[in-house]
N, C-alpha and C positions, 0 to 999 in steps of 0.2 A: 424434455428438458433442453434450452437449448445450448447449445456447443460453439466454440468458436471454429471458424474455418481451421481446417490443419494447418496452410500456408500459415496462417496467423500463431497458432498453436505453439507449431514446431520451435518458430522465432521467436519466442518468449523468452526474458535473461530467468538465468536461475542466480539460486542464493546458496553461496556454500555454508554448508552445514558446520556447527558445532555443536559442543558436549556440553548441555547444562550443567550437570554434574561436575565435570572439570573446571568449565568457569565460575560455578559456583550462582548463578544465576536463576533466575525461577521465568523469565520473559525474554524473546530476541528484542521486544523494546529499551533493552538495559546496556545493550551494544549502540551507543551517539554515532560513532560511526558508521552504523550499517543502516540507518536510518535513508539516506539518498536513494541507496540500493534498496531499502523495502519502499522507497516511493515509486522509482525506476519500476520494479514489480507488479506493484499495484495500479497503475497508470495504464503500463503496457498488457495485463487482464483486462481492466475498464475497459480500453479502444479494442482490444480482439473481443469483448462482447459488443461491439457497438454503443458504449456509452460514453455520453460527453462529461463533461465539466459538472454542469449540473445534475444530470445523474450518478454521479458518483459523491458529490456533495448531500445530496439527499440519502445515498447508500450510508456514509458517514451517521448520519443525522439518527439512522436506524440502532446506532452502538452508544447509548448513553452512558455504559460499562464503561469502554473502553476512553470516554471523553473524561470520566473523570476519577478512574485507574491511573491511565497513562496521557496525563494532562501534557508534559513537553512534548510528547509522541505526537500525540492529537492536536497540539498547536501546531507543531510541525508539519501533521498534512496536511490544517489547514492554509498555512501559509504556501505552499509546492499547489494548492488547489487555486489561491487565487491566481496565482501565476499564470497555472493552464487555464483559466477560466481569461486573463488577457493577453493570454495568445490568438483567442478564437475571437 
């Protein structure tokens, strides 16, 4: 299975936790504002496994659940995907 480098690892941002049950919530996609922060996340996983832009587009491509569950969630990555996709 492969692993990211530690160096890489260790430097990964975390996401502070909260209480479904207290906010009454059932998804962390139900937080708009933490949205950045779980792209930030997800971006910075992708590059400590070595994947680009379009491997992580393709990874997306894999959750048709979650495209059309959490449709502004899923719009929103994809939008933060094109972006890194014309950064590169």
């Amino acid at each position: 299975m492969p692993i990211p480098r530690v160096d890489l690892a260790r430097n990964l941002p975390t996401l502070p936790t909260r209480a479904a049950w207290v906010d009454h919530v059932t998804h962390i996609t139900e937080y708009p504002d933490r949205w950045p922060h779980l792209w930030d996340l997800n971006r910075a996983v992708a590059e400590a496994y070595g994947l680009s832009a379009d491997d992580f587009e393709h990874l997306l491509g894999a959750f048709p659940g979650m495209a059309r569950k959490r449709k502004a969630f899923f719009a929103y990555l994809k939008e933060r995907l094109e972006e890194w996709k014309r950064e590169g």
